[in-house]
N, C-alpha and C positions, 0 to 999 in steps of 0.2 A: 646206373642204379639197378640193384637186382630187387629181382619181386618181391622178397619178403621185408625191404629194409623200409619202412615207415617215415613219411616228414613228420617236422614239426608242424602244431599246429599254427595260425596266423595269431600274432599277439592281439590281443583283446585290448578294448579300453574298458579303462577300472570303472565300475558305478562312483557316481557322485555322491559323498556321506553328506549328512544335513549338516556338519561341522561345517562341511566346505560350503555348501548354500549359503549358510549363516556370512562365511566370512565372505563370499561375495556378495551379499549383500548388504554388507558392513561395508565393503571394494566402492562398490558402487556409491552409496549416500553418499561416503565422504568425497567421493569425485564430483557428484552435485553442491555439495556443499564448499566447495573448492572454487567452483565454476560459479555459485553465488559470489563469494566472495571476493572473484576476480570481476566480475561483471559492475559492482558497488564500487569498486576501485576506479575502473576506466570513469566509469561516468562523474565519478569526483575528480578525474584529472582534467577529462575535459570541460568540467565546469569551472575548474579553477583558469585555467588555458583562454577558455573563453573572456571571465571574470578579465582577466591581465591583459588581452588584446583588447578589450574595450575602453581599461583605464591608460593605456599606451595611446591607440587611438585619441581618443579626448585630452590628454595630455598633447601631443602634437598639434590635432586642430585647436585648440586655444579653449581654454573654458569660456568665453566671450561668444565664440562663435558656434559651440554646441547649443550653449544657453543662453541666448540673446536676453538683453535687460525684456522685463516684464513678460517672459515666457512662461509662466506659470496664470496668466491672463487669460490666454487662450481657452484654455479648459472651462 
C-alpha cells in the first residue's frame, strides 16, 4: 500500500427509523399473542386427554365398582 492511498471506511449500522420500532413492536405483540393462543390450546388438549382417560378408566373398572350402590350416602 503506498502512503497516500486511503482505506475504506468500516461499514456503519444504519440507525433504527420509528417505522421500524413500530413494526417490531407490532413483531413482537403478535408473537405474545401467538404464544397466548398456543398456550389455551395445550391446556384444552390436555383436559380433554385427561376427560377420556378417566371415562376409559371407569369404563374398564365397571361402573359398579367405581360407584358402589348407595355411594352417594357417604357424604
Amino acid at each position: 500500500m503506498s502512503a497516500n492511498e486511503q482505506r475504506a471506511a468500516a461499514p456503519a449500522i444504519p440507525a433504527v427509523t420509528r417505522e421500524q420500532e413500530r413494526q417490531l413492536a407490532a413483531l413482537a405483540e403478535r408473537h405474545r399473542e401467538g404464544e397466548q393462543v398456543e398456550r389455551s390450546r395445550q391446556l384444552r388438549g390436555l383436559l380433554v386427554l385427561a376427560f377420556v382417560v378417566l371415562v376409559l378408566s371407569i369404563a374398564r373398572a365397571g361402573l359398579a365398582s367405581v360407584f358402589p350402590h348407595g355411594w352417594w350416602r357417604i357424604w
